[in-house]
PDB file of N, H, CA, C and O in Angstrom:
ATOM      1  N   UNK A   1    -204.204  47.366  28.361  1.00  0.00           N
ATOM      2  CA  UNK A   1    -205.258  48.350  28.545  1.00  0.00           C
ATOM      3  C   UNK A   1    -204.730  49.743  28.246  1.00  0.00           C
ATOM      4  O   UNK A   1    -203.503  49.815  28.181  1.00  0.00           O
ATOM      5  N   UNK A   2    -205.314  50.697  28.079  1.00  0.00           N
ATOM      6  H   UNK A   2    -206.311  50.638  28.132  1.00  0.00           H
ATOM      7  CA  UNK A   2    -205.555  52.008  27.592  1.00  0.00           C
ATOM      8  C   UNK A   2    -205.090  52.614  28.957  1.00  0.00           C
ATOM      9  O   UNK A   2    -205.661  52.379  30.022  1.00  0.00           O
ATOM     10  N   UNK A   3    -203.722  53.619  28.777  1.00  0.00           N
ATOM     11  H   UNK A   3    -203.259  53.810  27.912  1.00  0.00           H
ATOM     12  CA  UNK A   3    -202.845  53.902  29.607  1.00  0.00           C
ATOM     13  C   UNK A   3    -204.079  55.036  30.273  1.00  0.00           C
ATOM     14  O   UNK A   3    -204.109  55.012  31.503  1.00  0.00           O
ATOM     15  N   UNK A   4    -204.912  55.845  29.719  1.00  0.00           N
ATOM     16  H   UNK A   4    -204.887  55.865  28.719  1.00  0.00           H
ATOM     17  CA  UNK A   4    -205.656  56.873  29.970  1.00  0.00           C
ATOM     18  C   UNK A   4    -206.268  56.412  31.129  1.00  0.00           C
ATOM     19  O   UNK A   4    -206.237  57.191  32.081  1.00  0.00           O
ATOM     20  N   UNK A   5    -206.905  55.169  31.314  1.00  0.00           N
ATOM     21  H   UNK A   5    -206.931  54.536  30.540  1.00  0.00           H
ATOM     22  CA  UNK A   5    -208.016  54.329  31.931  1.00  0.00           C
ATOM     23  C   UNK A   5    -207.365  54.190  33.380  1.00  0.00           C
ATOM     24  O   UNK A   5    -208.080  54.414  34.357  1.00  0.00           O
ATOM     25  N   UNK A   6    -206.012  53.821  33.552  1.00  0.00           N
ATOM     26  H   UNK A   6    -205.431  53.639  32.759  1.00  0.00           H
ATOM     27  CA  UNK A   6    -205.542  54.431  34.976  1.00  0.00           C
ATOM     28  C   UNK A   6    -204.908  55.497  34.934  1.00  0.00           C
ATOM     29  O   UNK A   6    -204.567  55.722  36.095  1.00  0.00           O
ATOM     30  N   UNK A   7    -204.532  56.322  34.253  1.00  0.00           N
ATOM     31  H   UNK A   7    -204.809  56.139  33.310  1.00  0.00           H
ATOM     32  CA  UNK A   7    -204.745  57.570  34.860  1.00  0.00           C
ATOM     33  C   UNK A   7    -205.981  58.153  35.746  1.00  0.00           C
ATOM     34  O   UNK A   7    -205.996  58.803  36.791  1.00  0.00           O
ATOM     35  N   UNK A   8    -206.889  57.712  34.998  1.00  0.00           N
ATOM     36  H   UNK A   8    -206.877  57.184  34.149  1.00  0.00           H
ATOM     37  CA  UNK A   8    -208.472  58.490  35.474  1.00  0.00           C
ATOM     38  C   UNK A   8    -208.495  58.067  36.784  1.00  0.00           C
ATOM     39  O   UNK A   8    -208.556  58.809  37.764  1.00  0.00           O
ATOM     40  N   UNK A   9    -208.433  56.597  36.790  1.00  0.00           N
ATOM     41  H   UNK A   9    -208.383  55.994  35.993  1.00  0.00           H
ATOM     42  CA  UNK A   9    -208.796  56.060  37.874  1.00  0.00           C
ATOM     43  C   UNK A   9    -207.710  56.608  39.196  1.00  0.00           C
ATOM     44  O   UNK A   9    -208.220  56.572  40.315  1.00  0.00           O
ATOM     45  N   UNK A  10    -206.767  56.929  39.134  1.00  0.00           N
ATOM     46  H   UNK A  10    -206.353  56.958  38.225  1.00  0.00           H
ATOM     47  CA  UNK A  10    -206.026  56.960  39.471  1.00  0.00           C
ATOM     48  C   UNK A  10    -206.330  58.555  40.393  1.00  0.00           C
ATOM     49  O   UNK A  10    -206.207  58.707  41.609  1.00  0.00           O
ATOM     50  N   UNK A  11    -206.730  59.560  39.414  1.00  0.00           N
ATOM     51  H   UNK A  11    -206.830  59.436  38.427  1.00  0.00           H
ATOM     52  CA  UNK A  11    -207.038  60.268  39.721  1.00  0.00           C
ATOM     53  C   UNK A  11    -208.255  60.955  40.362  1.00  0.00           C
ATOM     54  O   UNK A  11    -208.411  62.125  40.710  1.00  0.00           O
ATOM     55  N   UNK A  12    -208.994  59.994  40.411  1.00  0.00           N
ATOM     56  H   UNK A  12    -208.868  59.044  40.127  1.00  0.00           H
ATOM     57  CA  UNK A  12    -210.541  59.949  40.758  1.00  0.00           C
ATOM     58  C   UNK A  12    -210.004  59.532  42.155  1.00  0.00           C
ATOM     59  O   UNK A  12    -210.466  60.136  43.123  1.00  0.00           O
ATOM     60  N   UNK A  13    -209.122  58.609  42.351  1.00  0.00           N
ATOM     61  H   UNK A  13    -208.747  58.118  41.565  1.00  0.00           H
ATOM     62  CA  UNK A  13    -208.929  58.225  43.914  1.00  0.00           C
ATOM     63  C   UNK A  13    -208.211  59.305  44.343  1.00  0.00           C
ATOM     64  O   UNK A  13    -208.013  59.140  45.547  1.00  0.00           O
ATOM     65  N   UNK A  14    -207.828  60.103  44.049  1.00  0.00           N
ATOM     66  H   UNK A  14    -207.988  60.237  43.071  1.00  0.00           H
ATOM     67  CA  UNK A  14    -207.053  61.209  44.860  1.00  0.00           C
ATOM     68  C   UNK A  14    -208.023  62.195  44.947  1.00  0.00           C
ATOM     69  O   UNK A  14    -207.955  62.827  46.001  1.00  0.00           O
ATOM     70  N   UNK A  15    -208.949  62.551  44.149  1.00  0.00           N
ATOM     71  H   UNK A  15    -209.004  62.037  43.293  1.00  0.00           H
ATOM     72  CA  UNK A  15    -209.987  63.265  44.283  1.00  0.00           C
ATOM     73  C   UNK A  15    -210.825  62.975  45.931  1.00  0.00           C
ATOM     74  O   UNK A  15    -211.080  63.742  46.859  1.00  0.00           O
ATOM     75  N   UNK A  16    -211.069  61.498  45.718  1.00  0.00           N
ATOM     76  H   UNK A  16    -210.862  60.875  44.963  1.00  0.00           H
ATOM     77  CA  UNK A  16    -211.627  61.237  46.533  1.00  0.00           C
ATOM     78  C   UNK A  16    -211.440  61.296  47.740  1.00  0.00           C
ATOM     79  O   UNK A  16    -212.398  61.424  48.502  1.00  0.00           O
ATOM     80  N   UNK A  17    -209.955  61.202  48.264  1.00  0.00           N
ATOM     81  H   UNK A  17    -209.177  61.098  47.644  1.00  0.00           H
ATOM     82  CA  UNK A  17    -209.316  61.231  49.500  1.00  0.00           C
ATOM     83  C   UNK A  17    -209.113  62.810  49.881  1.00  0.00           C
ATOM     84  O   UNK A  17    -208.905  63.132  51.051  1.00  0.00           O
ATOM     85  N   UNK A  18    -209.188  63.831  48.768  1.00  0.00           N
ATOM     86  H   UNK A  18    -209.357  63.570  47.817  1.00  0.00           H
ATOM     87  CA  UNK A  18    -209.679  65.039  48.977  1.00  0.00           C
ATOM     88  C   UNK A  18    -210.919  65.182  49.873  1.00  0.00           C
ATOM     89  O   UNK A  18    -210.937  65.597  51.033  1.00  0.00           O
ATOM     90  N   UNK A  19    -211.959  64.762  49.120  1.00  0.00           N
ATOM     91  H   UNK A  19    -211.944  64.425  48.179  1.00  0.00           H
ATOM     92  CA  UNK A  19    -213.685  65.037  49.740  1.00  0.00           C
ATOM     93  C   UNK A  19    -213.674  64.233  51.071  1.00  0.00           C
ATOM     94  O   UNK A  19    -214.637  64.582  51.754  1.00  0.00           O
ATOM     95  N   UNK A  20    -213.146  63.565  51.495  1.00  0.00           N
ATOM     96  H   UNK A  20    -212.364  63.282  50.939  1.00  0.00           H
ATOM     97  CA  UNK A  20    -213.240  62.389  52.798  1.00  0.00           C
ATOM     98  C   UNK A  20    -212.481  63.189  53.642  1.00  0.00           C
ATOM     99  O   UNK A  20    -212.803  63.081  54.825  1.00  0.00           O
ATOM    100  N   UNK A  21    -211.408  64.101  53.359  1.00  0.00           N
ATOM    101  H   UNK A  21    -211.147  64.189  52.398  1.00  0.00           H
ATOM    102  CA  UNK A  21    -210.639  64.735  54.224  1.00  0.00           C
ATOM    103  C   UNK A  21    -211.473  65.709  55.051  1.00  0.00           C
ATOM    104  O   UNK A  21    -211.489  66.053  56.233  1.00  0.00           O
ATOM    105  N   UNK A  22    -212.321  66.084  53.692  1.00  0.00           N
ATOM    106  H   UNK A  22    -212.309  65.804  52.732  1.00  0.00           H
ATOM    107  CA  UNK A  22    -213.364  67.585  53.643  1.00  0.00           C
ATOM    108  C   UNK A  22    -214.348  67.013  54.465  1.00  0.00           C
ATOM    109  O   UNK A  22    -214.907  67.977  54.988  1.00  0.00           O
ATOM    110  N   UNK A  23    -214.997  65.720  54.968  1.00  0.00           N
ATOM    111  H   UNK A  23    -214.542  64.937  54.543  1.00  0.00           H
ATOM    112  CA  UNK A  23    -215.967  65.266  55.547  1.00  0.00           C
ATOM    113  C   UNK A  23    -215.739  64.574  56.529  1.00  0.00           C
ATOM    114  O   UNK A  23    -216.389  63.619  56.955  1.00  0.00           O
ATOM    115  N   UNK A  24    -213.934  65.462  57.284  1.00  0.00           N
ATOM    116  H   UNK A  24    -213.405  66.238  56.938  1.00  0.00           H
ATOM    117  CA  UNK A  24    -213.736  64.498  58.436  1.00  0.00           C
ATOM    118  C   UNK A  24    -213.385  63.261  58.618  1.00  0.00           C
ATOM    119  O   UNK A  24    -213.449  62.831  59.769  1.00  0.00           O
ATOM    120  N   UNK A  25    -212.909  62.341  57.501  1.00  0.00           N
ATOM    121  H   UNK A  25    -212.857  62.691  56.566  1.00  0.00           H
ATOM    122  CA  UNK A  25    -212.913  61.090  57.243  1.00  0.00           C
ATOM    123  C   UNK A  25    -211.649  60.891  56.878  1.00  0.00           C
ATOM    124  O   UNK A  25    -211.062  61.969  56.782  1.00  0.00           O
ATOM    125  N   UNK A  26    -210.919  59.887  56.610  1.00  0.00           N
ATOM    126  H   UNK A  26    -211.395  59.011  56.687  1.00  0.00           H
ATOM    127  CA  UNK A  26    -209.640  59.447  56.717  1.00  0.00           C
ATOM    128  C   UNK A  26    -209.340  59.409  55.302  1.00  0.00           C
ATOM    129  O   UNK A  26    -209.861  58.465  54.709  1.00  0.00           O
ATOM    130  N   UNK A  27    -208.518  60.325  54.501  1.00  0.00           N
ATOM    131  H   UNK A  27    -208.095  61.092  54.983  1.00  0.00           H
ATOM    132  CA  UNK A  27    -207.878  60.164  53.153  1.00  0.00           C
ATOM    133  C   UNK A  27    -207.786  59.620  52.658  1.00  0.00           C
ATOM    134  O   UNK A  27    -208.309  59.481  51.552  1.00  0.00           O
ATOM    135  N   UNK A  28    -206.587  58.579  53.546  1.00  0.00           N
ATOM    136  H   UNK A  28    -206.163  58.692  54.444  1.00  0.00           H
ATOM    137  CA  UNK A  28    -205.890  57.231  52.734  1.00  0.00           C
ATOM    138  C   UNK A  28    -206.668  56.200  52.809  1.00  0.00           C
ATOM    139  O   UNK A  28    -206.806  55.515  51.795  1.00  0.00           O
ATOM    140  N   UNK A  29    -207.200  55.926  53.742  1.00  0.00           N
ATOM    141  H   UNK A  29    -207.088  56.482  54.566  1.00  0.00           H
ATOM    142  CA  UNK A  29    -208.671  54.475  54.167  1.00  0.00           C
ATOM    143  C   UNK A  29    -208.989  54.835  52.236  1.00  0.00           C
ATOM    144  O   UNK A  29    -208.587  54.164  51.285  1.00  0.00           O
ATOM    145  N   UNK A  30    -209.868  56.171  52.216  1.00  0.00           N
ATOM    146  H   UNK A  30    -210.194  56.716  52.989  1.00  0.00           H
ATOM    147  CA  UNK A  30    -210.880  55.831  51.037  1.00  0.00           C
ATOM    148  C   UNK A  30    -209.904  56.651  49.689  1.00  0.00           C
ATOM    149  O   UNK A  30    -210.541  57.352  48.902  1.00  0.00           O
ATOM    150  N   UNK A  31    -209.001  56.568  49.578  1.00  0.00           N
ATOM    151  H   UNK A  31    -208.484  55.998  50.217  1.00  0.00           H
ATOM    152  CA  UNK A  31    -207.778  56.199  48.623  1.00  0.00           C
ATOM    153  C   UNK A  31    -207.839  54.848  48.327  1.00  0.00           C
ATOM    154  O   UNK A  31    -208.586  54.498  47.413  1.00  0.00           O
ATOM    155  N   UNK A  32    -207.233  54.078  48.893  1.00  0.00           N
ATOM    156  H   UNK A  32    -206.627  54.363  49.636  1.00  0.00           H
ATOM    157  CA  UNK A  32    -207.002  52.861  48.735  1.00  0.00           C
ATOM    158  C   UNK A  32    -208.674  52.168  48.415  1.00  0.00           C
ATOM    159  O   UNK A  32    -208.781  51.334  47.516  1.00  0.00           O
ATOM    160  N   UNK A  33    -209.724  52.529  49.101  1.00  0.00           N
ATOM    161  H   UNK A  33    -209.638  53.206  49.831  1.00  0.00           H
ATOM    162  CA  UNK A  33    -211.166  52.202  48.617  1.00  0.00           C
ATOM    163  C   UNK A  33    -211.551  51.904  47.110  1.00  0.00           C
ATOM    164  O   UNK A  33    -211.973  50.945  46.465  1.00  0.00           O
ATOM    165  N   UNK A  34    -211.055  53.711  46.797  1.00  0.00           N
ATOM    166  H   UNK A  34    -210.712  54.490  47.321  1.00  0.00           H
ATOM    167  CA  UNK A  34    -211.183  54.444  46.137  1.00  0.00           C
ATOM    168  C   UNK A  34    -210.238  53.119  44.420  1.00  0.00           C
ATOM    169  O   UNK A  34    -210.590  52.831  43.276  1.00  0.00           O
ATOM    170  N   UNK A  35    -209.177  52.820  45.201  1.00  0.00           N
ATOM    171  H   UNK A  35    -208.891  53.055  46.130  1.00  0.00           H
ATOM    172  CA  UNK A  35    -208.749  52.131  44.319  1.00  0.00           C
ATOM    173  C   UNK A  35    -208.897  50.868  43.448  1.00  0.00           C
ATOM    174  O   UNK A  35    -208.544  50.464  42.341  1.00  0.00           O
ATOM    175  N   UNK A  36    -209.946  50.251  45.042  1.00  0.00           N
ATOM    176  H   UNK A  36    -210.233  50.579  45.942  1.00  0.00           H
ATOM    177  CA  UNK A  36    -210.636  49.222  44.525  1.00  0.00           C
ATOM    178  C   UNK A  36    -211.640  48.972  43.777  1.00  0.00           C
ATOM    179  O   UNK A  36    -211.843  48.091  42.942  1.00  0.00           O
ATOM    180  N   UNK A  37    -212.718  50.485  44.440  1.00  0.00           N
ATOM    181  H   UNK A  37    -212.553  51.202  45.118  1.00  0.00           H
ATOM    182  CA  UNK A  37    -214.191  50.561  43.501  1.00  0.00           C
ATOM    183  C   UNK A  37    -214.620  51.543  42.593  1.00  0.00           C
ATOM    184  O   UNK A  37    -215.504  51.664  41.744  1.00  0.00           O
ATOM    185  N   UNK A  38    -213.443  52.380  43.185  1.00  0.00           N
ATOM    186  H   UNK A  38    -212.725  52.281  43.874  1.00  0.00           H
ATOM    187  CA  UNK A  38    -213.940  53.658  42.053  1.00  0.00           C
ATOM    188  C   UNK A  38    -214.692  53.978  42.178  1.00  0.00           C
ATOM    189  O   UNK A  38    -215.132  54.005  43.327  1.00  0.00           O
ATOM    190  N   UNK A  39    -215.552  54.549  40.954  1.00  0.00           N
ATOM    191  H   UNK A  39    -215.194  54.528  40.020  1.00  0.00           H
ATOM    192  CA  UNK A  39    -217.310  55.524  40.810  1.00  0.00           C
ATOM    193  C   UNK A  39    -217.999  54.682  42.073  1.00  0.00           C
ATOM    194  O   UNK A  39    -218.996  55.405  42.080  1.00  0.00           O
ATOM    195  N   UNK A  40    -218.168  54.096  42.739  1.00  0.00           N
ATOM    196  H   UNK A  40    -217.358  53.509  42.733  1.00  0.00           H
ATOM    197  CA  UNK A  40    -218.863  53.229  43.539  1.00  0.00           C
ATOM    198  C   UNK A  40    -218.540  53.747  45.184  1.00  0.00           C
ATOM    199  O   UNK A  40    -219.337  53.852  46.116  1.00  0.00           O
ATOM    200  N   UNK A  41    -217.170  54.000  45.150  1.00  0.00           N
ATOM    201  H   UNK A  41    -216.523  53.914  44.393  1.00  0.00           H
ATOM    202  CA  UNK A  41    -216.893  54.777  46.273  1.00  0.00           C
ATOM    203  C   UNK A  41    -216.888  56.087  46.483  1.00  0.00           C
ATOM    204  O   UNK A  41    -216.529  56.693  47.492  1.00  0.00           O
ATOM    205  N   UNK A  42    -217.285  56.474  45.527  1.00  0.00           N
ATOM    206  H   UNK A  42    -217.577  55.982  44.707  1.00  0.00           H
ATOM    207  CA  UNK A  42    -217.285  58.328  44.889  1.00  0.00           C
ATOM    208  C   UNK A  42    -218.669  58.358  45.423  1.00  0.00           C
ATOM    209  O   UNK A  42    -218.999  59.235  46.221  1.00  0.00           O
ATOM    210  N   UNK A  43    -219.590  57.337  44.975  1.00  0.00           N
ATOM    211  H   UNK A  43    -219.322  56.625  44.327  1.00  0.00           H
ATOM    212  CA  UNK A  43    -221.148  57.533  45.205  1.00  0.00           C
ATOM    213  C   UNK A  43    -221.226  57.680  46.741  1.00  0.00           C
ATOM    214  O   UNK A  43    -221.612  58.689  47.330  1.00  0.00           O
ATOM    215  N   UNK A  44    -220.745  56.363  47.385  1.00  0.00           N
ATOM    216  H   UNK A  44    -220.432  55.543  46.907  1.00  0.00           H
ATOM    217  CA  UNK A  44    -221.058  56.549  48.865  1.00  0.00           C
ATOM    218  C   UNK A  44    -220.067  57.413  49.350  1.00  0.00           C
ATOM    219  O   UNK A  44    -220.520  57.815  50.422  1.00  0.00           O
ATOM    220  N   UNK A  45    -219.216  57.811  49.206  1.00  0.00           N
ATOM    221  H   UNK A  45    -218.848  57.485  48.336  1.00  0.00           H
ATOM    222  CA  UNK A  45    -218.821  59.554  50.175  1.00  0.00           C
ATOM    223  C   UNK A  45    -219.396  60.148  49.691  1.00  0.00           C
ATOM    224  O   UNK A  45    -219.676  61.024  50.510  1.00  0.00           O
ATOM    225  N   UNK A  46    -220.074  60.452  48.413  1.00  0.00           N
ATOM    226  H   UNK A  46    -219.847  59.740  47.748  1.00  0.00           H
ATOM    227  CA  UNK A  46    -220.955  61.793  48.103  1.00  0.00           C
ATOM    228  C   UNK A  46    -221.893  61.624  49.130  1.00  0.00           C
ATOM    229  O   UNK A  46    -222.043  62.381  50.089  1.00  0.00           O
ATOM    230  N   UNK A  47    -222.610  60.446  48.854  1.00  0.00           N
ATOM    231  H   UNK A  47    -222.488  59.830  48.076  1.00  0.00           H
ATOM    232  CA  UNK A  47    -223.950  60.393  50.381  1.00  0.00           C
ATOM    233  C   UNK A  47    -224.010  60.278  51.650  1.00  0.00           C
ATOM    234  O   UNK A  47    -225.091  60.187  52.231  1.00  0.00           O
ATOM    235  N   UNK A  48    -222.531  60.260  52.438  1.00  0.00           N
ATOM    236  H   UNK A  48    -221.653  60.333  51.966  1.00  0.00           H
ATOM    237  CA  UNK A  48    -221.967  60.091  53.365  1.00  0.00           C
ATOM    238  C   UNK A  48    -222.015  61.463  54.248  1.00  0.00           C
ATOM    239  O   UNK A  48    -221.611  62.455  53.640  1.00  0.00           O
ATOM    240  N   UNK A  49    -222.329  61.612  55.222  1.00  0.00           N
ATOM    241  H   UNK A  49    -222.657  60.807  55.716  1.00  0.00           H
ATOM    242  CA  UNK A  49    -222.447  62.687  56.089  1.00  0.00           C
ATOM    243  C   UNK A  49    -221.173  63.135  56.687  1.00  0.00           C
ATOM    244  O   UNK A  49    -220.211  62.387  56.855  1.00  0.00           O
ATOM    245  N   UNK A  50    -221.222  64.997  57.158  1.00  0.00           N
ATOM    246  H   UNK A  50    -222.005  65.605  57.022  1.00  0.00           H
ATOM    247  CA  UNK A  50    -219.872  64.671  57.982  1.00  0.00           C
ATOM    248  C   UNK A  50    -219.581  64.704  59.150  1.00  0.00           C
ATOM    249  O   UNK A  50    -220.430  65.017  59.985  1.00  0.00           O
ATOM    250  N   UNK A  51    -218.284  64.384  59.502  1.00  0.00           N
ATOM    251  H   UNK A  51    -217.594  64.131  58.824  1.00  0.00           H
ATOM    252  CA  UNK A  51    -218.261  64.015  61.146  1.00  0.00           C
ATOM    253  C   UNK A  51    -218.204  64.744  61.748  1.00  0.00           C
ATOM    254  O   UNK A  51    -218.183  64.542  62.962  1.00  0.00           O
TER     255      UNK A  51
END
């Protein structure tokens, strides 16, 4: 596979454990989420309220 394709991903999960931090929520939990689903877990913390 196309070395670019985890980078992104890669980086989209660190993004993400950014915004979860920002919404009170646990980093690494939706890191590792983040790793499994990607855009899918981006969607539900975007719609996710904070604590």
């Amino acid at each position: 596979m196309n070395e670019g394709y985890f980078v992104g991903w890669g980086t989209l999960a660190l993004i993400n454990a950014v915004l979860a931090q920002g919404k009170n929520r646990s980093g690494f939990n939706w890191f590792l989420l983040s790793l499994l689903l990607g855009p899918v877990a981006t969607f539900f913390l975007a719609l996710s309220d904070k604590r």
